[in-house]
Structure formats: C-alpha cells, structure tokens
PAZAPA-4460 file (N, C-alpha, C; in steps of 0.05 Angstrom, whole numbers, plus 32768, in hexadecimal, padded with zeros to 4 digits):
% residues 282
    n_x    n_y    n_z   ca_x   ca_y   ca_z    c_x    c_y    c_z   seq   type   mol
   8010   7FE8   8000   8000   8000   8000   8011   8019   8000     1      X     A
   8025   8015   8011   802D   8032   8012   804A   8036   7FFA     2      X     A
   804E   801E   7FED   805D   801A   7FD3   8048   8029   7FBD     3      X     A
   8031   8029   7FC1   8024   8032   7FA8   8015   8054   7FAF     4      X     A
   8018   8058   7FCA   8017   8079   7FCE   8031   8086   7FC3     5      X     A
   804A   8078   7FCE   806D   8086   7FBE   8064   808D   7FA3     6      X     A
   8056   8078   7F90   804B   8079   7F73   8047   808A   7F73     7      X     A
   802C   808F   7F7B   8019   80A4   7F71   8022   80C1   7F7E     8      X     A
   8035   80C8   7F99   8038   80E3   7F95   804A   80E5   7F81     9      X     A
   8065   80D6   7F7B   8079   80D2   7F65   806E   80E1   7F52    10      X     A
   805F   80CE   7F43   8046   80D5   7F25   8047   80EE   7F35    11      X     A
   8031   80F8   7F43   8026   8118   7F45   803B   812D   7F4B    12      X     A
   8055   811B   7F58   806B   8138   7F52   8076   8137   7F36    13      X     A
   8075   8124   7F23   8080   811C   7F0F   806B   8135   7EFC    14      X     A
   8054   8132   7EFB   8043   813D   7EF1   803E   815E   7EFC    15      X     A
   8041   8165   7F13   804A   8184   7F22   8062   818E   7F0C    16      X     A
   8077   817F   7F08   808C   8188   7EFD   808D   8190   7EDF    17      X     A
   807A   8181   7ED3   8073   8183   7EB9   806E   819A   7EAD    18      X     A
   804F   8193   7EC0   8040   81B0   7EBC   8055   81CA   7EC7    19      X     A
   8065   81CA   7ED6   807E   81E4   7EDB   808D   81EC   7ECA    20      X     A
   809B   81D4   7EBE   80A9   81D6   7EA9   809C   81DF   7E91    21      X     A
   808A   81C1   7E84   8083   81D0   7E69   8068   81DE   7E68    22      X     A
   8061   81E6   7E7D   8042   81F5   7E76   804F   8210   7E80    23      X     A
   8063   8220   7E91   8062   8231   7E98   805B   8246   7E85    24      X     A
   8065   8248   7E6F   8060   8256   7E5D   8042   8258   7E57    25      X     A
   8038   824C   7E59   8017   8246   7E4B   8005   825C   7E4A    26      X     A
   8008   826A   7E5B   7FFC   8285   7E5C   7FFD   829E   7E4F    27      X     A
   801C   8297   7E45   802F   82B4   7E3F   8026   82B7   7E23    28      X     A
   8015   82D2   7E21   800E   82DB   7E07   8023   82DF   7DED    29      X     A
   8037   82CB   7DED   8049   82CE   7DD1   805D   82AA   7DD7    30      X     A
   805A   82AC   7DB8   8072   8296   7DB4   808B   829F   7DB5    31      X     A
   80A0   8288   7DCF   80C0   8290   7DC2   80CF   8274   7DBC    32      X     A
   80E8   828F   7DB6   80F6   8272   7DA2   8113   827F   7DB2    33      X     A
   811D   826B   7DBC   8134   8270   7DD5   814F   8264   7DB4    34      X     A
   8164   827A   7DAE   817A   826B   7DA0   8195   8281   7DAA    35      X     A
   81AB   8271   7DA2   81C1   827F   7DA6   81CF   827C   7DBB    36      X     A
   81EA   8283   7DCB   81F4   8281   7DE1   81FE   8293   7DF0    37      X     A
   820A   82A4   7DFE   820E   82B7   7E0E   81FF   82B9   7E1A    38      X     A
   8219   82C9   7E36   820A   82DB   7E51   8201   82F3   7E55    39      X     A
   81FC   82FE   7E34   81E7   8316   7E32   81D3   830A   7E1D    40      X     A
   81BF   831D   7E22   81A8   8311   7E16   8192   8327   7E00    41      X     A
   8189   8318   7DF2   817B   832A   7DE1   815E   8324   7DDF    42      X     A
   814B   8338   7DD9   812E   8324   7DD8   811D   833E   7DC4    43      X     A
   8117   832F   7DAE   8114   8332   7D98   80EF   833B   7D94    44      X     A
   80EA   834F   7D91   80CE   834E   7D8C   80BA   8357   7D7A    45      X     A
   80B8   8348   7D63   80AB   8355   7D54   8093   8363   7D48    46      X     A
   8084   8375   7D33   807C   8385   7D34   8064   837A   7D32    47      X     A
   804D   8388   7D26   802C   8385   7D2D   802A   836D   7D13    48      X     A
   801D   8354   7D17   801D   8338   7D0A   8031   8336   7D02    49      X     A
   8048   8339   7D09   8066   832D   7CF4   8066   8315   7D11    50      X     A
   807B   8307   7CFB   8088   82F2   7D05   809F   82F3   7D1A    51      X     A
   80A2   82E2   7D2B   80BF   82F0   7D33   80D7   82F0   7D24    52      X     A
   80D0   82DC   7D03   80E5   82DC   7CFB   80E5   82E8   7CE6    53      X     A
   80DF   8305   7CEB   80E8   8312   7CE1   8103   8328   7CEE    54      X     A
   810B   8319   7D01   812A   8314   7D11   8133   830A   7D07    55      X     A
   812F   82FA   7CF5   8146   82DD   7CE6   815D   82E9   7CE1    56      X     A
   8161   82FB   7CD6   817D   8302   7CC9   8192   8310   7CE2    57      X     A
   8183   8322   7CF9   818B   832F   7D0A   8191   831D   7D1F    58      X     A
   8181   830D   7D26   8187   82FC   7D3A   81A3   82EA   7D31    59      X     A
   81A4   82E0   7D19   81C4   82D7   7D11   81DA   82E2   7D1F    60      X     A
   81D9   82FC   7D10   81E8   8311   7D18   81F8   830A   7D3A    61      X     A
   81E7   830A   7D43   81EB   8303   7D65   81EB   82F0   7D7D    62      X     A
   81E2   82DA   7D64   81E1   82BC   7D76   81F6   82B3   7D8B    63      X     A
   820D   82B9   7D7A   822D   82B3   7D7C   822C   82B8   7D9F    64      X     A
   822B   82D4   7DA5   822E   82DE   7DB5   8216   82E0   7DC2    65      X     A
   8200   82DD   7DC3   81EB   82EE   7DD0   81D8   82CE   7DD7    66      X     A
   81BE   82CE   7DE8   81A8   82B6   7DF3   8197   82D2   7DE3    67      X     A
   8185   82C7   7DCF   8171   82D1   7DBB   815C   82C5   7DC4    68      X     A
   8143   82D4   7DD3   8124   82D0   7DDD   8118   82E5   7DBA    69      X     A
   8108   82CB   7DAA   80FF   82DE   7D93   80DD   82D3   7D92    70      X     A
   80D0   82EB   7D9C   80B8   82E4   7DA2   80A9   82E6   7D89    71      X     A
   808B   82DF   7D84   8074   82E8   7D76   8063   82E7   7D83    72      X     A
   804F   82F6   7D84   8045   8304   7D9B   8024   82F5   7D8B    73      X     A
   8016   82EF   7DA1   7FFC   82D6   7D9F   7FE4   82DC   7D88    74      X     A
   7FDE   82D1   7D74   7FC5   82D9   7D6A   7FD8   82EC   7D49    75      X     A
   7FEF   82E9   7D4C   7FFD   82EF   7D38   8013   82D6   7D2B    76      X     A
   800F   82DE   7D0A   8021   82CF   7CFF   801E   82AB   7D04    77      X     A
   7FFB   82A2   7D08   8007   828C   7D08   8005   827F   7D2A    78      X     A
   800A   828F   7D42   8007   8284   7D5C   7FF9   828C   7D65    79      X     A
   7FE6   8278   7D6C   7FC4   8272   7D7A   7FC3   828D   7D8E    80      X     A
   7FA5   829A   7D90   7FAD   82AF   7DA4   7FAA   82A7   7DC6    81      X     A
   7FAC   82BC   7DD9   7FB8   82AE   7DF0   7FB4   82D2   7DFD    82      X     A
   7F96   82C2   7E0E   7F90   82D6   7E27   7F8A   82F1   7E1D    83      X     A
   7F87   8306   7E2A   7F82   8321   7E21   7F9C   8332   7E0F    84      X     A
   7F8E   832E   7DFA   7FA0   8344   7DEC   7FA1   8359   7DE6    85      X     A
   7FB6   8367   7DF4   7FA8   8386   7DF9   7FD0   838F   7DF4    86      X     A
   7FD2   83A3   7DF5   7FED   83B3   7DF6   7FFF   83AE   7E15    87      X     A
   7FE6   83BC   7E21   7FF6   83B8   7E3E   7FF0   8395   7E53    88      X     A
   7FEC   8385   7E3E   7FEB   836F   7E4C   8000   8361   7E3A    89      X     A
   800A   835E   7E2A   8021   835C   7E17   803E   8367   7E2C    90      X     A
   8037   837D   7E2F   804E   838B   7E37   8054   8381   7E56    91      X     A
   803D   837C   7E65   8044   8370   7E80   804C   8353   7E81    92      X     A
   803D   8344   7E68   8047   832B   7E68   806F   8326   7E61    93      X     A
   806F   8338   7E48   8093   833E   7E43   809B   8336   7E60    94      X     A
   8096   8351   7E6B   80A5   8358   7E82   80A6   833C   7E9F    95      X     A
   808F   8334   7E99   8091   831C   7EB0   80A0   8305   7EA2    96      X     A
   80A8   8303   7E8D   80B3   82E9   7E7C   80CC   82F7   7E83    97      X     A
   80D8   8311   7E87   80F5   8314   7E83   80F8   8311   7EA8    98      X     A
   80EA   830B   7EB0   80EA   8309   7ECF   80E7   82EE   7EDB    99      X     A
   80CF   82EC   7ED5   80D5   82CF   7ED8   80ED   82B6   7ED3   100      X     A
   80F6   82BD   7EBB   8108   82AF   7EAF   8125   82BB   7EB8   101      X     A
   8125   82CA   7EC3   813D   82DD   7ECC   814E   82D7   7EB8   102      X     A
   814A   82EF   7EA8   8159   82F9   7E96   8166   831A   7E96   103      X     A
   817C   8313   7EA1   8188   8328   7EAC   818F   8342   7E98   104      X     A
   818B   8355   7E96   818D   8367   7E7E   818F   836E   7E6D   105      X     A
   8179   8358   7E5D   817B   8355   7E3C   816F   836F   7E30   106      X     A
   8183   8371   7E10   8178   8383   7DFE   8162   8381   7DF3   107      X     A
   8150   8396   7DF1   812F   838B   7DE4   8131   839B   7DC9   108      X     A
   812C   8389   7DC1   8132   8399   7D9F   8113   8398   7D97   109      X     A
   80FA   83A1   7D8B   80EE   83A4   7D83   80EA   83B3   7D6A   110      X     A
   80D0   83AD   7D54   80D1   83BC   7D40   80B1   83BF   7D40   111      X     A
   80AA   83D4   7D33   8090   83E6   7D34   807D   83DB   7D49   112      X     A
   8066   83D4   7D52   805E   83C7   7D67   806E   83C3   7D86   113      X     A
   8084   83AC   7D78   8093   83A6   7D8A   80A6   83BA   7D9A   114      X     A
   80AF   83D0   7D81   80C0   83DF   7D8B   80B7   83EC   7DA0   115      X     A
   8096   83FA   7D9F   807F   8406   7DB5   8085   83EA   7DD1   116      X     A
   8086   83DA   7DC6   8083   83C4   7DDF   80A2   83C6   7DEE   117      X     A
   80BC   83D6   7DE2   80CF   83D7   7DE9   80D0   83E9   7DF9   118      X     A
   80C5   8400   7DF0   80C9   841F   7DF7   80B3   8417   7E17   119      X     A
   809D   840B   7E1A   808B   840A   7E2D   8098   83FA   7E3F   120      X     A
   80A6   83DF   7E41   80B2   83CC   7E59   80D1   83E4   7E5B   121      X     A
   80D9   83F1   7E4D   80F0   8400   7E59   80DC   8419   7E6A   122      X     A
   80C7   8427   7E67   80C1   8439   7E76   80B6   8431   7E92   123      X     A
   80A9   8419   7E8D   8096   840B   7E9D   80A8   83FB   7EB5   124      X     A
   80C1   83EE   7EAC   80D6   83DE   7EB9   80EC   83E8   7EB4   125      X     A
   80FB   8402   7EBD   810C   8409   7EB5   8124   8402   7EC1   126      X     A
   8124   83EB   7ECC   813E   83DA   7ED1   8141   83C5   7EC9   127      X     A
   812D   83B4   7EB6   812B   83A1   7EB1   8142   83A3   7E96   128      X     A
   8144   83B4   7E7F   8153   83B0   7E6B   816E   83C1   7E66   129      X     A
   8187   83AD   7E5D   819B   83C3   7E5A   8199   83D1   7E4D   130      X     A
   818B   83D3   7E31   818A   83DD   7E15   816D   83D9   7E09   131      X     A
   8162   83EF   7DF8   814D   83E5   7DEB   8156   83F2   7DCB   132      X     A
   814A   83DC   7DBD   8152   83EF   7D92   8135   83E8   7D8F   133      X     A
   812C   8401   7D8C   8109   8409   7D7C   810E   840E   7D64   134      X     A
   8110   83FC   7D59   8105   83FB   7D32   80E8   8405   7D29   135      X     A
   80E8   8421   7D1F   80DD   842B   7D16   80BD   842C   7D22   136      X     A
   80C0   843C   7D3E   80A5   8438   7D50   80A3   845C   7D5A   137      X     A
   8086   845A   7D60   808C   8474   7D66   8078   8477   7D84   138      X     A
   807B   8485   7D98   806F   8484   7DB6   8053   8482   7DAE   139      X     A
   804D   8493   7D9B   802D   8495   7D95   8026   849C   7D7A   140      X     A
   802A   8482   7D6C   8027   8484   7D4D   8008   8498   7D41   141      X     A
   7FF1   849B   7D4E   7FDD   84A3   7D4B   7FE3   84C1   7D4A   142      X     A
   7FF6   84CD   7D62   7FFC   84E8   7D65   8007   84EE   7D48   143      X     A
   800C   84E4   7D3C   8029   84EF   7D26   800D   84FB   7D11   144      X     A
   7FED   84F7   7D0D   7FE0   8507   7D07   7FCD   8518   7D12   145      X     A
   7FC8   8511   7D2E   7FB8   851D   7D47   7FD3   8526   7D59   146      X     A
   7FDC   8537   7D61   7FF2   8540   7D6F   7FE5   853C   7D96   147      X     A
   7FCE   8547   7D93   7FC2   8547   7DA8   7FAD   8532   7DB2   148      X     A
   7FB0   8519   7DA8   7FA5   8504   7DAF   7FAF   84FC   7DC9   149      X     A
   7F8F   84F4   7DD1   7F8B   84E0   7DE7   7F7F   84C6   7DF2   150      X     A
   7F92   84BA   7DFC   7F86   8498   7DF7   7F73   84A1   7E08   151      X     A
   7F61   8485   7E04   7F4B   8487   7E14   7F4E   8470   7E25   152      X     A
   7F3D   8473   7E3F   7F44   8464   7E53   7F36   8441   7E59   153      X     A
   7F1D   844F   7E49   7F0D   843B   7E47   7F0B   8430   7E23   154      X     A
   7F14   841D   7E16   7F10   8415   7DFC   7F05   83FE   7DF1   155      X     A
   7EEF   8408   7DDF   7EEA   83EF   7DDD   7EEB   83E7   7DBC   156      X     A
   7EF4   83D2   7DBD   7EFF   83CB   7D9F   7EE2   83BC   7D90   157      X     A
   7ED1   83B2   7D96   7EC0   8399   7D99   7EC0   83A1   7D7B   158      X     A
   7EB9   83B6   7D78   7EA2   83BB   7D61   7EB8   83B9   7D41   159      X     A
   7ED7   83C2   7D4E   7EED   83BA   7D33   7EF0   839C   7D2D   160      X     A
   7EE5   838E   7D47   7EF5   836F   7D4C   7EE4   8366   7D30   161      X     A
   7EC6   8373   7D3A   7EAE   8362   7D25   7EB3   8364   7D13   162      X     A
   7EBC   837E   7D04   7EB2   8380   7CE7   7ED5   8374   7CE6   163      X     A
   7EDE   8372   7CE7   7EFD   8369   7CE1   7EF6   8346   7CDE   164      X     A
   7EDD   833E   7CE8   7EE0   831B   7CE9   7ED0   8314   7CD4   165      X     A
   7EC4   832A   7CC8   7EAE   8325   7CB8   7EC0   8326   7C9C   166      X     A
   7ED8   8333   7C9D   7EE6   832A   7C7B   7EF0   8310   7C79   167      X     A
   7EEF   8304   7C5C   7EEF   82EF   7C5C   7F12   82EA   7C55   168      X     A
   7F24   82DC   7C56   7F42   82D8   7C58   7F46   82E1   7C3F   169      X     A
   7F35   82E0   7C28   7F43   82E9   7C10   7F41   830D   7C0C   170      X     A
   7F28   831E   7C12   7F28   833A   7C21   7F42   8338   7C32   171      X     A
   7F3D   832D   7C43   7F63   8336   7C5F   7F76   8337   7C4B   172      X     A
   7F79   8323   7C37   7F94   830F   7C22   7F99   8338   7C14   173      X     A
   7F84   8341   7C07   7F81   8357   7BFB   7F84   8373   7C03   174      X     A
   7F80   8371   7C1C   7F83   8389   7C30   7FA0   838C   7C2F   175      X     A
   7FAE   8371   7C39   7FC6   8374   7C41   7FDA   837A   7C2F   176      X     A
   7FD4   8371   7C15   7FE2   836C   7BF9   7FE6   8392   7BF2   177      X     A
   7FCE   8398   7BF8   7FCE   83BC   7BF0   7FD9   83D0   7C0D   178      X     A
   7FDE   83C3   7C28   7FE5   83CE   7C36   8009   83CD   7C3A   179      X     A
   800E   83BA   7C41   8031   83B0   7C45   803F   83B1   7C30   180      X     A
   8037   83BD   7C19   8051   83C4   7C04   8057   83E4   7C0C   181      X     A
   8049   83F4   7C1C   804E   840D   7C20   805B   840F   7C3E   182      X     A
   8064   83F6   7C44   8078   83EC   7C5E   808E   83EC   7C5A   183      X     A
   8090   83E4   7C3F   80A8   83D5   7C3B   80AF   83DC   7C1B   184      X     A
   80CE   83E1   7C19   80D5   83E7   7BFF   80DD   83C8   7BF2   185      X     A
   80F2   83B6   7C03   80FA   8398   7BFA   80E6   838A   7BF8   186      X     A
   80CB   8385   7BE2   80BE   8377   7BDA   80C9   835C   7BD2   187      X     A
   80DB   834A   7BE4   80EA   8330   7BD9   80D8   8321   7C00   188      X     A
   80D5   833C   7C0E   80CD   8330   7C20   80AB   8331   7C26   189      X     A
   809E   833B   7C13   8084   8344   7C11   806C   8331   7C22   190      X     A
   8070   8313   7C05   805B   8306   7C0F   805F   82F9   7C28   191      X     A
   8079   82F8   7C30   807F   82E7   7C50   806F   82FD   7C65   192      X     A
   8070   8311   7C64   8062   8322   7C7C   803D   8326   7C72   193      X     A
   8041   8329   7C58   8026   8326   7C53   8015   8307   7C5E   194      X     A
   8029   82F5   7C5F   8022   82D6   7C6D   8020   82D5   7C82   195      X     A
   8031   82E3   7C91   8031   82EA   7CB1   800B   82F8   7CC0   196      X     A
   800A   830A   7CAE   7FEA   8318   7CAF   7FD3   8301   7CAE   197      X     A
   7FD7   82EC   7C93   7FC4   82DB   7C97   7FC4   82CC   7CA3   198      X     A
   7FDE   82BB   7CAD   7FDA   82AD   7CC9   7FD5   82BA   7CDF   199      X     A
   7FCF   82D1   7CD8   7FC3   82E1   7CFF   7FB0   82D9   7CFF   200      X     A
   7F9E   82DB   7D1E   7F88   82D8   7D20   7F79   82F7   7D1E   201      X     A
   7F60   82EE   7D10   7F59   830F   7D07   7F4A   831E   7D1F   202      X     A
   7F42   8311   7D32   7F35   8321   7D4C   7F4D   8337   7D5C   203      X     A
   7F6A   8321   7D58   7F7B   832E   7D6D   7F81   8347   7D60   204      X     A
   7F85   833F   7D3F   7F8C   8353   7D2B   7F84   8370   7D2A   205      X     A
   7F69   8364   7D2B   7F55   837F   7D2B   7F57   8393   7D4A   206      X     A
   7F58   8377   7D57   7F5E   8388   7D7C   7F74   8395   7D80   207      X     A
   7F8E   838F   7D7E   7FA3   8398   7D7C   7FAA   83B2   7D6C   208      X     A
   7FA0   83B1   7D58   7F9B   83C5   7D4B   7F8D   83E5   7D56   209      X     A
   7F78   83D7   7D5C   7F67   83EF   7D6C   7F72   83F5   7D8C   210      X     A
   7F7B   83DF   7D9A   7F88   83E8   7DB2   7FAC   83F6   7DAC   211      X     A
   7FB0   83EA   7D99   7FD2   8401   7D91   7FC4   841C   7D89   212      X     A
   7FB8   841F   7D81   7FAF   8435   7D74   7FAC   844B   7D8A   213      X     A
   7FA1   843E   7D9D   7F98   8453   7DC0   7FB2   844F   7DD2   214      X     A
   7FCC   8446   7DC7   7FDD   844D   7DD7   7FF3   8461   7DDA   215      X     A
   7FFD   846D   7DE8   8006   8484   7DEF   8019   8485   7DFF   216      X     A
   8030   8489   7DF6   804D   8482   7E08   8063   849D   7E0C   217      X     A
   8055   84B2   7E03   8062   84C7   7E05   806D   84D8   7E1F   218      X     A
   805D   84D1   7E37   805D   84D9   7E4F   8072   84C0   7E5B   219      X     A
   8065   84AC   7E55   806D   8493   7E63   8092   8491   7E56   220      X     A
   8099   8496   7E45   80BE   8491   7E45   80CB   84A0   7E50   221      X     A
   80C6   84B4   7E66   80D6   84CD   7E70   80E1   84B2   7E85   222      X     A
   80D1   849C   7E8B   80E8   848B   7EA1   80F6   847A   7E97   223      X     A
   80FB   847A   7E7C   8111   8464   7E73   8128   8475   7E76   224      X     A
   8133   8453   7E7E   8153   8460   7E90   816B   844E   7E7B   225      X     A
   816C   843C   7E68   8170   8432   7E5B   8184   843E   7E45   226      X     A
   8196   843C   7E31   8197   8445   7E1E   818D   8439   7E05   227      X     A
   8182   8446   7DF2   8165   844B   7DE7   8172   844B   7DC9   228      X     A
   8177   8434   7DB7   8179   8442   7D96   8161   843B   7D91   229      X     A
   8160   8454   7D7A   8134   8458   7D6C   8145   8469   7D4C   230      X     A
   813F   844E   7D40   813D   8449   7D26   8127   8448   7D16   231      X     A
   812D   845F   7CFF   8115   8467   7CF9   8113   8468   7CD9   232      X     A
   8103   846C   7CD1   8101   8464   7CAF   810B   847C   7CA5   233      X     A
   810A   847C   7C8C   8118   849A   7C82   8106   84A8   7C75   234      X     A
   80EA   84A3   7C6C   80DA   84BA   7C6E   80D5   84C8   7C8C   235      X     A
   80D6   84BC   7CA2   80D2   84CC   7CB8   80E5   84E2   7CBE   236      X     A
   80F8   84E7   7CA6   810B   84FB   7CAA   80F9   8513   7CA2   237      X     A
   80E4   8510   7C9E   80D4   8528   7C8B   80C2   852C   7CA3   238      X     A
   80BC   851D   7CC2   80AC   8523   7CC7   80BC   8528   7CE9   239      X     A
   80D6   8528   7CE8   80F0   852F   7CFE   80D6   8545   7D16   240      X     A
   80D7   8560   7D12   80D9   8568   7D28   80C1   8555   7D36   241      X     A
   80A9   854F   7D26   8091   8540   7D2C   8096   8528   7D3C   242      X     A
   80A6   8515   7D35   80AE   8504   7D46   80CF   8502   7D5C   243      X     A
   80DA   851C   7D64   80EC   8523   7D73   80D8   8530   7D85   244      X     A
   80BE   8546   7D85   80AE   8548   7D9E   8099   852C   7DAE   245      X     A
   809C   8517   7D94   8093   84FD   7DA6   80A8   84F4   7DBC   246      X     A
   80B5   84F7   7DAC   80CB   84E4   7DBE   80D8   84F2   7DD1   247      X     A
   80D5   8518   7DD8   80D8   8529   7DE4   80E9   851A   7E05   248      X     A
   80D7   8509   7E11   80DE   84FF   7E29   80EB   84E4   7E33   249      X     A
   80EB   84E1   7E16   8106   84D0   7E19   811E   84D8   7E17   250      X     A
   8131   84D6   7E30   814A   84E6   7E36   8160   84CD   7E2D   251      X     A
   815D   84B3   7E26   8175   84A7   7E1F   8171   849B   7DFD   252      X     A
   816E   84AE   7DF0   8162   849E   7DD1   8184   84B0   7DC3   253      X     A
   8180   84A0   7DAE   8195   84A0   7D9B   8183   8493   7D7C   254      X     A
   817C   84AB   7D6C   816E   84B0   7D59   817A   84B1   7D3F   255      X     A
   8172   849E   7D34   817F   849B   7D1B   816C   8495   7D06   256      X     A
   8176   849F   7CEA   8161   849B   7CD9   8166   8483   7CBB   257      X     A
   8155   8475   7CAE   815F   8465   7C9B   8167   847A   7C8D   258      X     A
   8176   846C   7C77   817C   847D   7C67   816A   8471   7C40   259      X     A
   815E   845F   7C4E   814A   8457   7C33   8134   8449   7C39   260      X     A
   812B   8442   7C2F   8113   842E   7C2F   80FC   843C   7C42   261      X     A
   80EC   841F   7C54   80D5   8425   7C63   80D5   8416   7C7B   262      X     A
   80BA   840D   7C82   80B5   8400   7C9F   80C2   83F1   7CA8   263      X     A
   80CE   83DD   7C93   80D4   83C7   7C9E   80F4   83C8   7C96   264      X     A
   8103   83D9   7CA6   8119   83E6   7CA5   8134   83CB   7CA6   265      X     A
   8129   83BB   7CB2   813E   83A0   7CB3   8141   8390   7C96   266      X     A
   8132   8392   7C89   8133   838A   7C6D   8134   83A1   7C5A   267      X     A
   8128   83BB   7C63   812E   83CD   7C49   814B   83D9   7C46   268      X     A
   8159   83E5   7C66   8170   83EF   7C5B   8183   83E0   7C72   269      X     A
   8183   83CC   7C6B   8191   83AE   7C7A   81AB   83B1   7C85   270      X     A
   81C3   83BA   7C7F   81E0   83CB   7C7B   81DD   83DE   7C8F   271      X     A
   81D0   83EA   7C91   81CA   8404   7CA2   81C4   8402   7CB6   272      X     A
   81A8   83F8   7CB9   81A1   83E9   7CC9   81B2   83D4   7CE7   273      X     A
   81C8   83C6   7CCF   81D0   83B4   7CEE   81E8   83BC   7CF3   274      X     A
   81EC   83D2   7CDF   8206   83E8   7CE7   81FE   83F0   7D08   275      X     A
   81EA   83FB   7D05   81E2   840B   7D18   81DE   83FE   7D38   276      X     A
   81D3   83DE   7D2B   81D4   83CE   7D49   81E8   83C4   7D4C   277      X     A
   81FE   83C9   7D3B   821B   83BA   7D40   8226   83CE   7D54   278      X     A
   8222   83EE   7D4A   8230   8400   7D5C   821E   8400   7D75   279      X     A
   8206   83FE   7D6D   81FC   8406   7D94   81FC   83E7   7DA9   280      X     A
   8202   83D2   7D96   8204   83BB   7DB3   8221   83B7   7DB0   281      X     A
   8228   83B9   7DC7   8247   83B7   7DC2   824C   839F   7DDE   282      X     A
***
C-alpha cells in the first residue's frame, strides 16, 4: 500500500514539474524562439502582424555573441491568439517574461509596433533594459496628423473587430496587396509580410489596430533611463521638427535617419541600417 502512495505522489510531482516546465509559458501573449549564445542578450520584437522573422538577417548578425529571445506577438503571423490583446497587456507581459526568466539587461530592439513596445517597457521598467533600437516607431503615430490628440481612457474597439471579420480572406489578401508596398521599397520581400497579415487572426488585427491607434507615449518616455537608438525612415526627414517635438522627452535618444527606402528599414536600406546597430551595441 504505501509502495503505491510513493507512485502516485512521484507521478503528481512528475506531472507538477511538467506543467512548470513546459506550460509556464502558456499564458504569455507571444511566441519565442530562444537561439544563439552569450552573456548579453537580445530580444527581438517585431512590428504590427510581421513575423519575428523578420529578424532573420539581424539576429545572424549577433548569435555569435549574444542569447536572441525573437518574439511574434499572439494572433499575428500565423500564432493562435492568447488572452487580452491590448498594447498595454503585451507590454506587461514583455516585461514579466524578461523577469521571470531573469534576463539580465537585454537589448530590445523593436520595429514599428514593436519599437512602441520598446520605447513603453524602457519608460514603464526603466531598469529592466541596457539598450533599446526603435526601428522606425513614433511615441504617438496618430499625433504626427492630430498634434493635440488624446487617447481615450475608455475604448472600445467592438464595432472595428466586426466589420474587420466580415471581409472575406481574399478582400484582407487585397487590402494588404495595395497597403504594404507603400512600407516598403525592397518588393523581393513583399509577399512574405503580405503572408504574415493573412496568417493573423483578423479580430486581434482589427483590435490592435484600433488599440495602437489610442496610444500615447509622449509624456510617458521622459523616464527612460536607457540609451535609446530611433531609426527612422527617410521621408520622415521632411517631417523632422514634427517628430523631434514627439520625442521632446526623451533625454537619451540618438536619432538617425535612413537614407532611402521606407518602413521596413531592415530590408530597404540594409547597409545602413546594421551600420548603425553595429556602432550603438558595442
């Protein structure tokens, strides 16, 4: 008898352990993909429905040397969605994955979306990162035509989620086809991100959308304590003083501009680009 109680707590610590190990994650609103080796660390996050690998080329770059956390964030590109998806529940989850996991002062590199998700866990946790590189994000993309915009406190998306579920995948296939070539000048990478959109799920799509839209980070970076590169496309050189009073209160940024292409600055002016993260991670 008491040979077959040893069993059965055995089994139930065997099974406690499981669920610790491989379910801890199960909650966390994004997929990662753990590669590379070193005792500094990087964690990769990319922009609104991209993939995370659209790091592929950058993350190379740094394997050698660096532990690469390269997320995609839930209900995008392909991974099932997962819990409330909202901006600031994204951004708290980051922050408890780089805690939990004690990960001691990794670089957050983010690009459009993500980069906002960079600029927010450095204001929000401003001891959590040594470094953040914001690829082409701006505190409050909405302001750059409303100057005087204000989120609202209470939002409700319901009514974008609907009409967004009601197009049928070949409408989305078409939307996206006429939207993301004005992202991006390297059309060799077109249909892979335009693929990324249709494997999203279109509720989060539509949500995410409408909740980025009400966010507002212009007050909130005066507490990043971090040092800050914010890489930026090169028509925003036409719109400089406009986006230098966003970024007004951020005291550690180092502003640089492409010198060609568009959004998706890691594939348009590529050279330049990892020039620039070569000089600021050192």
């Amino acid at each position: 008898m008491k040979k077959k109680y040893r069993i059965l707590i055995i089994l139930l610590l065997f099974i406690a352990l499981c669920i610790n190990v491989f379910g801890a994650d199960a909650e966390e609103p994004f997929d990662v993909k753990i590669s590379g080796k070193g005792d500094k660390t990087i964690i990769f996050i990319p922009g609104f429905a991209s993939s995370g690998d659209v790091w592929n080329d950058t993350r190379a770059l740094y394997e050698k040397d660096h532990t690469c956390y390269t997320l995609t964030m839930a209900g995008f590109a392909g991974v099932p969605a997962q819990g409330e998806c909202t901006f600031a529940n994204w951004e708290k989850s980051i922050a408890a994955y780089i805690t939990s996991h004690k990960i001691n002062k990794p670089i957050i590199i983010g690009h459009s979306m993500g980069g906002a998700l960079a600029l927010a866990i450095a204001a929000d946790y401003p001891d959590l990162p040594a470094q953040i590189v914001v690829v082409d994000a701006l505190p409050c993309l909405v302001a750059m035509n409303n100057p005087d915009f204000k989120s609202k406190d209470i939002l409700d998306c319901s009514s974008s989620i609907a009409r967004f579920k009601t197009l049928t995948d070949d409408q989305f296939y078409q939307m996206q086809k006429r939207t993301i070539p004005s992202l991006m000048a390297d059309t060799a990478h077109l249909e892979q991100v335009v693929g990324w959109s249709m494997k999203s799920d279109k509720a989060v799509f539509a949500g995410m959308y409408c909740d980025f839209s009400n966010t507002d980070l212009r007050q909130k970076i005066a507490t990043v304590k971090c040092p800050s590169l914010i890489l930026l496309e090169s028509y925003f050189v036409n719109f400089k003083p406009a986006i230098m009073d966003q970024y007004k209160n951020l005291k550690t940024g180092n502003y640089q501009y492409a010198s060609k292409g568009s959004h998706f600055i890691m594939y348009d002016d590529k050279n330049w680009y990892e020039a620039q993260l070569k000089s600021f991670i050192k």
